[in-house]
N, C-alpha and C positions, 0 to 999 in steps of 0.2 A: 504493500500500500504506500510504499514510498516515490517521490518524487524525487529523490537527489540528484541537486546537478554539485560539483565542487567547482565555487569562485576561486579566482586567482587572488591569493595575499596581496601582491602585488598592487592589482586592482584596487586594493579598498586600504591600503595605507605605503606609504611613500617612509619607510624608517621605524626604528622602536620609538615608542612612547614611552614619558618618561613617568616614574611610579613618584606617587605623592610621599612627600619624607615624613615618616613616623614614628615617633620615640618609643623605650618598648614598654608595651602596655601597664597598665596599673591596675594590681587586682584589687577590685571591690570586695567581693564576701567570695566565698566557695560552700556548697553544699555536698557532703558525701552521705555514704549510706545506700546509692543507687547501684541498681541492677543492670551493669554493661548498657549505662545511657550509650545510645547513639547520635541522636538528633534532638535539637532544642530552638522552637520555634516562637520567640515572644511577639504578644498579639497586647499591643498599648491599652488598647479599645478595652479589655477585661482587667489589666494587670497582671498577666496570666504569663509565662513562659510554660509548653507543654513541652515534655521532655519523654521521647520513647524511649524504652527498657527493655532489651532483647533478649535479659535472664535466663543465659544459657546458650547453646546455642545457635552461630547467626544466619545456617542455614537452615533449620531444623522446626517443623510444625510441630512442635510438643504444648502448644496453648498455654508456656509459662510467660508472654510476653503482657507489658503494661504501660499505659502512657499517664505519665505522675504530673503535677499540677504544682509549677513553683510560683510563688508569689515575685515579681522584677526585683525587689528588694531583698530573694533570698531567705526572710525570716519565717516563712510558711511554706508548706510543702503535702501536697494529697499526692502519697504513692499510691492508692488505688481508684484513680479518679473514672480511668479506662482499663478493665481486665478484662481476659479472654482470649488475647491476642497469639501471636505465634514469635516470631523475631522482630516485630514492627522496626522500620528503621525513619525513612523522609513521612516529614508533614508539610500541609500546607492546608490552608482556610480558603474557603470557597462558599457563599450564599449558603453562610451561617452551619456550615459543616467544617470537619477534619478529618484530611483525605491522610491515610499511611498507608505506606510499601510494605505490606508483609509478605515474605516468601515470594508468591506465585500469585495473591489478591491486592487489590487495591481496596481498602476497608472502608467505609465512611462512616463518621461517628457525631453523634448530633451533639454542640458545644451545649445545648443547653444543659446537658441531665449526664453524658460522657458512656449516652448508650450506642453500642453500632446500630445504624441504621441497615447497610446491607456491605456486601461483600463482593464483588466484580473481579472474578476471577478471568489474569490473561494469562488465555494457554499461549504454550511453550514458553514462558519466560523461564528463566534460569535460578533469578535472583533478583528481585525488586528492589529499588533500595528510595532514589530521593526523590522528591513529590512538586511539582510547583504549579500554578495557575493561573489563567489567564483574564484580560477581563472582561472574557466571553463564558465565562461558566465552564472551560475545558480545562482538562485536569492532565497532568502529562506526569511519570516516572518512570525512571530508569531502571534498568535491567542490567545491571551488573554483572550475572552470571550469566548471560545469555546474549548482551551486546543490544546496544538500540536501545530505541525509546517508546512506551506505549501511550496511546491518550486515547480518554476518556470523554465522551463528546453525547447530549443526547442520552446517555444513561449505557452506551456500547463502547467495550474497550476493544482497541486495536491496534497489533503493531504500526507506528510514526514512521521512525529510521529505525533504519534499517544498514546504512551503510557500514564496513569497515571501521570507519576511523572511529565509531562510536562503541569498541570494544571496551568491554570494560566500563560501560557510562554510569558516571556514580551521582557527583552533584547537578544540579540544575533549577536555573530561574527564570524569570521571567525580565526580559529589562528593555523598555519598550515594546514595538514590535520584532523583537527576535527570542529567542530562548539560547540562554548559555548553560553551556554543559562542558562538563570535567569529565575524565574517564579516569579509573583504577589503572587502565593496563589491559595486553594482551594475557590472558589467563592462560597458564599450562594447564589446568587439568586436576593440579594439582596443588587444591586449596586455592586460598589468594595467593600462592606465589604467580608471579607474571615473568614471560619470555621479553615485554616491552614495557616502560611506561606510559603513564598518561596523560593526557593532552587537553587542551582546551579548543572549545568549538562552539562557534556562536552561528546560531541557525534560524533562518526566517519563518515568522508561524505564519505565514501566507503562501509560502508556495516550497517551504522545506530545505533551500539551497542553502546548501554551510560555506562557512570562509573559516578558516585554521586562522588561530588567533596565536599563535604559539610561532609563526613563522618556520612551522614543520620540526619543531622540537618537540621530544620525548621531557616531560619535568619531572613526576613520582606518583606514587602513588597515592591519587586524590580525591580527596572524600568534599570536607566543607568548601561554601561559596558564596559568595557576595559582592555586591558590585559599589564599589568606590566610585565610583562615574569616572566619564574622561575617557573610556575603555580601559581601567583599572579595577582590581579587583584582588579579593582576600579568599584566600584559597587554603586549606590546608591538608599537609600529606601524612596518611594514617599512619605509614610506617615510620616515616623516617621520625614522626612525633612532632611535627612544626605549622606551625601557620603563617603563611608569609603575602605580601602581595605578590598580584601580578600585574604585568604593561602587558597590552596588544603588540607581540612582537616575539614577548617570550622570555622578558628579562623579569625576574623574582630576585624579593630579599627578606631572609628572615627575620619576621619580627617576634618572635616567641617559639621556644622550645619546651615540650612541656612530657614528652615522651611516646611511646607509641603505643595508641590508640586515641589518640588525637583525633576525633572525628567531627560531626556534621552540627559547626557550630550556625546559633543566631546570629544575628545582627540589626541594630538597632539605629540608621544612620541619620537618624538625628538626634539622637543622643549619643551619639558613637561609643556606643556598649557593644562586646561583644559578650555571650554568651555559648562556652566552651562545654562539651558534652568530653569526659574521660572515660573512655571506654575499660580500661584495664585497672582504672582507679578506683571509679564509680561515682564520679564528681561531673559535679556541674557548676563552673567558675564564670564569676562575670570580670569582665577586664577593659576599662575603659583607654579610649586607644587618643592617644594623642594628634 
């Protein structure tokens, strides 16, 4: 069901872009006690940061997974606000729902009461992982085990992209009209160990055509995302344990090293908070970024 055509780099930037200079962050509070947080999505409008808990796990349907309910200031905290779940990883809000990646379904869960609504299983995905939305009511996650992108459109899910260079697709947003997206890596087979790294790609939701924002570079393997404007962005890699920007072109600098399981943090850019999901920790740290 894909459309891809690949723009030329070339085409759509004349040199690297340069990253906005940033001190390194300053932690605000940290919250521990969680179950392999992966993702942590603060929503202003409630006070609410929802943080999924893959308890166990992160390809396995055992229904020990949960998405906890932290207050932006840290001091509150509902670990069982959403149970049921399986490895829940990306969230994202949608006409007063919360969309997660778990396993093989894309879950909907109604923010008023934190009950699933229904469950939209895409066959052959591999490995669902991050979630974002559009502000058309479509709902798009990545496939990390399986490569591509699926969306959800009308209440029918179906594979998006479909091409190569989306192997591995972990993070992704919405920023404008295009969708950016990160990738893990070419996967051997075995586990998340990868034969390549991963890359970033920024893609049109009108007619699918990507441009490599990376200027054909391999970076790491990468989970969280967010978009600094300017065609910069905060990205970080699960293993190597860091969150660093990125320019359109391909050049990164680390601003924070925190270990590995570093994953799929928030961001909050007009308060320039970010909120860090520790996977191997079990923390969820906010850290205001200069």
């Amino acid at each position: 069901m894909s459309n891809i055509k690949k723009l030329s780099l070339a085409a759509t930037m004349a040199g690297l872009m340069s990253i906005p200079a940033l001190a390194e962050p300053t932690k605000l509070w940290e919250v521990s006690g969680l179950a392999g947080p992966e993702c942590a999505l603060p929503d202003s409008a409630s006070g609410t940061i929802y943080v999924s808990n893959v308890n166990g796990d992160a390809m396995k349907k055992d229904g020990n997974g949960f998405i906890a309910k932290v207050s932006l200031d840290g001091k509150s905290v509902d670990k069982d606000w959403s149970t049921g779940l399986n490895a829940p990883k990306g969230l994202a809000i949608s006409n007063g729902h919360l969309f997660v990646g778990d396993v093989d379904e894309l879950v909907e869960i109604d923010l008023a009461n934190g009950k699933i609504i229904a469950k939209h299983k895409a066959e052959g995905a591999g490995l669902l992982n991050d979630v974002a939305a559009d502000s058309k009511g479509n709902v798009y996650v990545t496939d990390t085990g399986g490569g591509g992108v699926y969306k959800l459109s009308g209440g029918k899910i179906e594979k998006w992209l479909t091409d190569p260079i989306f192997a591995g697709a972990n993070g992704i947003i919405v920023e404008g009209d295009n969708l950016i997206v990160n990738t893990w890596g070419v996967l051997t087979g075995n586990g998340f160990e990868t034969s390549s790294l991963g890359r970033m790609v920024s893609v049109s939701l009108a007619d699918g055509k990507f441009t490599e924002l990376d200027g054909g570079k391999t970076i790491g393997n990468l989970d969280g995302l967010a978009s600094l404007g300017g065609g910069n962005y905060l990205i970080s890699d699960w293993m190597a344990g860091k969150v660093m920007t990125f320019a359109t072109g391909g050049k990164t600098e680390t601003i924070l090293e925190d270990g590995q399981g570093t994953a799929d943090f928030g961001y909050d850019a007009a308060a320039k908070i970010m909120y860090l999901p520790q996977m191997m920790k079990g923390t969820l740290t906010a850290y205001k970024l200069q």
